[in-house]
LOMITOR-554481 format. One record per residue (C-alpha): x, y, z; residue number from 1. Coordinates in nm, 4 decimals. Layout:
BEGIN
east:X	north:Y	up:Z	resi:NUM $
...
***
This chain:
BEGIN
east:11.1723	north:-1.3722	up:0.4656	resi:1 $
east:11.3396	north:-1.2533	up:0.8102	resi:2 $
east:11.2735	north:-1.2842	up:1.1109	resi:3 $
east:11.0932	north:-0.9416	up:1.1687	resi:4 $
east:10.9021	north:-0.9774	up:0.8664	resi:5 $
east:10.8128	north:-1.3733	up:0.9993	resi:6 $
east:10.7423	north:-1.1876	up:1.3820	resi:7 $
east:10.5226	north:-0.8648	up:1.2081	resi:8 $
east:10.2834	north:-1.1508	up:1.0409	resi:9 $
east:10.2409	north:-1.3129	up:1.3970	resi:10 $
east:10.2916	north:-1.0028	up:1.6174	resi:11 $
east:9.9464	north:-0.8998	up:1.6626	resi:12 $
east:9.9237	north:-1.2269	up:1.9146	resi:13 $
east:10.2300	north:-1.3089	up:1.9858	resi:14 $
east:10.3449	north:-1.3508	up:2.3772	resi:15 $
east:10.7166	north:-1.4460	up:2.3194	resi:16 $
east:10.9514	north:-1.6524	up:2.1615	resi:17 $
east:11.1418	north:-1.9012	up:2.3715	resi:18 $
east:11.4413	north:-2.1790	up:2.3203	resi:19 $
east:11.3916	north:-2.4577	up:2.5745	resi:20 $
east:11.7151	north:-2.6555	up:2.5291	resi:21 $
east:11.7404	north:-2.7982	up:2.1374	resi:22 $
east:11.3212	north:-2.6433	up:2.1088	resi:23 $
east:11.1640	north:-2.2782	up:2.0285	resi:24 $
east:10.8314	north:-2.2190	up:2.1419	resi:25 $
east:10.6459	north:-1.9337	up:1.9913	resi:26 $
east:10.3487	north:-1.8411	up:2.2531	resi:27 $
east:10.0447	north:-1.6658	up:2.1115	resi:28 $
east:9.6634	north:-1.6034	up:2.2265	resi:29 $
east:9.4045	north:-1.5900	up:1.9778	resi:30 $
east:8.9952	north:-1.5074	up:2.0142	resi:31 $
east:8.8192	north:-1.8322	up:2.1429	resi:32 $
east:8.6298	north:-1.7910	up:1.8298	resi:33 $
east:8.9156	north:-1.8976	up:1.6426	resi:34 $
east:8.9343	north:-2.2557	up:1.5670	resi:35 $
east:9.2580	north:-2.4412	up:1.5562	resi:36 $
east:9.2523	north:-2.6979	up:1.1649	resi:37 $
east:9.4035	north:-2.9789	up:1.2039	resi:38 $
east:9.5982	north:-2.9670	up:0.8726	resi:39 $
east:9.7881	north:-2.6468	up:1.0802	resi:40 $
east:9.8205	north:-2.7561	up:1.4037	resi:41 $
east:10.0243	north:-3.0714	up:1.4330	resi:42 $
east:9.8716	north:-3.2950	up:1.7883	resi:43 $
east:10.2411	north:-3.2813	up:1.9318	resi:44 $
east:10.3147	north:-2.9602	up:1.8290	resi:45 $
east:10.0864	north:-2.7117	up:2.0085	resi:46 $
east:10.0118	north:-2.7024	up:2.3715	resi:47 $
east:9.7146	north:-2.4851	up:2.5721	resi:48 $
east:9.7892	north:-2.2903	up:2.8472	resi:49 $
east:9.6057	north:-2.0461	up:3.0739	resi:50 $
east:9.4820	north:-1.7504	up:2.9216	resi:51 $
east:9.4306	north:-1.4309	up:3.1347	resi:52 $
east:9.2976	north:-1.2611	up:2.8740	resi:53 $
east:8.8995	north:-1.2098	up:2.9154	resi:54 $
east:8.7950	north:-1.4175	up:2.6032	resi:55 $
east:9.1240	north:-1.5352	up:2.4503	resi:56 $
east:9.2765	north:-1.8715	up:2.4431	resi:57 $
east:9.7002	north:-1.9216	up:2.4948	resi:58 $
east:9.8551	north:-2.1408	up:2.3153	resi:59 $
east:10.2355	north:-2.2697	up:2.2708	resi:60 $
east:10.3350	north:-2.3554	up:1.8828	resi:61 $
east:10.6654	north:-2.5680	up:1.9292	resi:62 $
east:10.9438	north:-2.7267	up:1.7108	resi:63 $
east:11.3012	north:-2.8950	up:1.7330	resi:64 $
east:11.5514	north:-2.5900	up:1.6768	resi:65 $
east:11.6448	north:-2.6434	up:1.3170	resi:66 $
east:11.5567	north:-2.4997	up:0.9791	resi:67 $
east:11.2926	north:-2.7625	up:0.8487	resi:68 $
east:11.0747	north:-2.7869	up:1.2336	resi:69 $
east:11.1083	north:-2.4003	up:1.2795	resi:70 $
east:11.0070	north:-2.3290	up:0.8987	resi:71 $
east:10.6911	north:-2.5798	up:0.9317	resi:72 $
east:10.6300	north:-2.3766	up:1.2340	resi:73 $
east:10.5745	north:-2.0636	up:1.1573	resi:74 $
east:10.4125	north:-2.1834	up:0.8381	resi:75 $
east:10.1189	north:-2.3759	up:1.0195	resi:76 $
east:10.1065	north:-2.0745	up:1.2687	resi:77 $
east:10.0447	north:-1.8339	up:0.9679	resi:78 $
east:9.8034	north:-2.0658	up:0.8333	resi:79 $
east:9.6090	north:-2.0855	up:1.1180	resi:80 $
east:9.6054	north:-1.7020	up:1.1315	resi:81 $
east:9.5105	north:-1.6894	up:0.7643	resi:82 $
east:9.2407	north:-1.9265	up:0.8264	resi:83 $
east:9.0517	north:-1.8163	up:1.1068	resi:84 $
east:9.0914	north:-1.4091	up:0.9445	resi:85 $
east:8.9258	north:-1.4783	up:0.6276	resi:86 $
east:8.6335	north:-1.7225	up:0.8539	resi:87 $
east:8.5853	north:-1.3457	up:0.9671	resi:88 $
east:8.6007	north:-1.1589	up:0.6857	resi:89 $
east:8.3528	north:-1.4255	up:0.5429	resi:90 $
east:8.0945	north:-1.3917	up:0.8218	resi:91 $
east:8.0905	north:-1.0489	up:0.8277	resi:92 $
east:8.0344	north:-1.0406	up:0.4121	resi:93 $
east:7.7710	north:-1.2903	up:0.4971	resi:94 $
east:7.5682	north:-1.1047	up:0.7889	resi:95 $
east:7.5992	north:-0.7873	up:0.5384	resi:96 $
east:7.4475	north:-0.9807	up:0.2418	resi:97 $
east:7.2001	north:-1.1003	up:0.5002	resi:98 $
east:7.0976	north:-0.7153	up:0.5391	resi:99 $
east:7.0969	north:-0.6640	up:0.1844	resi:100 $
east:6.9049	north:-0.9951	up:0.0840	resi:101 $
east:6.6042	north:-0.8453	up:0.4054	resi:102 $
east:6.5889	north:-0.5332	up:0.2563	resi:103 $
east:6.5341	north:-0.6710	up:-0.1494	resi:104 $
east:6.2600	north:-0.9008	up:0.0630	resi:105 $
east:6.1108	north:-0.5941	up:0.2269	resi:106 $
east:6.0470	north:-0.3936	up:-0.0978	resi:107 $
east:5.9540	north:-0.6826	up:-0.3424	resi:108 $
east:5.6482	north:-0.8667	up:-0.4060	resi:109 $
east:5.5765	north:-1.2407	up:-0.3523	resi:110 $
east:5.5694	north:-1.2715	up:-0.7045	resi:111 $
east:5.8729	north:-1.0857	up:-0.7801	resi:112 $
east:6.0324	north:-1.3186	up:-0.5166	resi:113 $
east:5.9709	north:-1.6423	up:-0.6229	resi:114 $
east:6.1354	north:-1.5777	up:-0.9279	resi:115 $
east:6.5027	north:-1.4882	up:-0.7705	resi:116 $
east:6.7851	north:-1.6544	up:-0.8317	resi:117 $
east:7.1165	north:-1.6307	up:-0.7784	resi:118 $
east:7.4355	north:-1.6632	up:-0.9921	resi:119 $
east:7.7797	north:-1.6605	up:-0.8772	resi:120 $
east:8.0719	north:-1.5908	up:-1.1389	resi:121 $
east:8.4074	north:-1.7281	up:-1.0147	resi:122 $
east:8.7670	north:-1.5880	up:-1.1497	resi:123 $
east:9.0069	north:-1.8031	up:-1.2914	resi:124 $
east:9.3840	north:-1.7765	up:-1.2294	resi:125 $
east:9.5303	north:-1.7979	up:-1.5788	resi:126 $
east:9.9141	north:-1.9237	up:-1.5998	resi:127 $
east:10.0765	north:-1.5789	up:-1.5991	resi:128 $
east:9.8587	north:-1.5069	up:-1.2162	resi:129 $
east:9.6131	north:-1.2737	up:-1.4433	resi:130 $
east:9.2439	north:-1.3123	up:-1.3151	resi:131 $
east:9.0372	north:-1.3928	up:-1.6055	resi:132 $
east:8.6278	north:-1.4191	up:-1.6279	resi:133 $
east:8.5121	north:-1.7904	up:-1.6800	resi:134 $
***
């Protein structure tokens, strides 16, 4: 991948890029909702600063300057974006099958009710990437 296509992935947050001595800080903000896992987010990697943006943390995502650290980098930084997008794309699916479920409550019966269930089908990735029903 280059480096644009690594920045365009990031660039919706991203504050700058910056080489302090043999290190390369990338500095992004993201929504305080987000949440930082720790499988992404190295202890000695990432630094808080100040955010002066009205409900927004900063952070500071930094490596040695070489291939391996600045690869790892940009990797954990794209998982934590990853992450914390499909935590939202998950909440909203669940307050909109919240709706739905209230409205199947509103027009039912008790009886009717008691007797629903639910059944989730999951897809399985064959070994040629084709989704496949279970």
């Amino acid at each position: 991948m280059t480096f644009f296509q690594e920045l365009s992935v990031i660039n919706p947050y991203l504050l700058s890029v910056r080489k302090l001595k043999n290190y390369l800080s990338i500095d992004v903000t993201f929504p305080t909702t987000w949440k930082l896992p720790k499988k992404y987010v190295p202890e000695n990697s990432v630094i808080e600063n100040e955010s002066n943006i009205k409900d927004y943390r900063s952070f500071s995502f930094v490596s040695v300057f070489d291939e391996k650290s600045v690869e790892d980098l940009l990797i954990n930084l794209n998982g934590v974006i990853k992450y914390n997008k499909e935590r939202e794309e998950k909440e909203k699916l669940f307050e909109s099958k919240v709706v739905e479920l209230k409205q199947i409550f509103d027009k039912q019966n008790l009886e009717n009710l008691k007797n629903l269930s639910f059944e989730l089908t999951e897809k399985k990735m064959t070994l040629n990437d084709e989704l496949t029903e279970p």
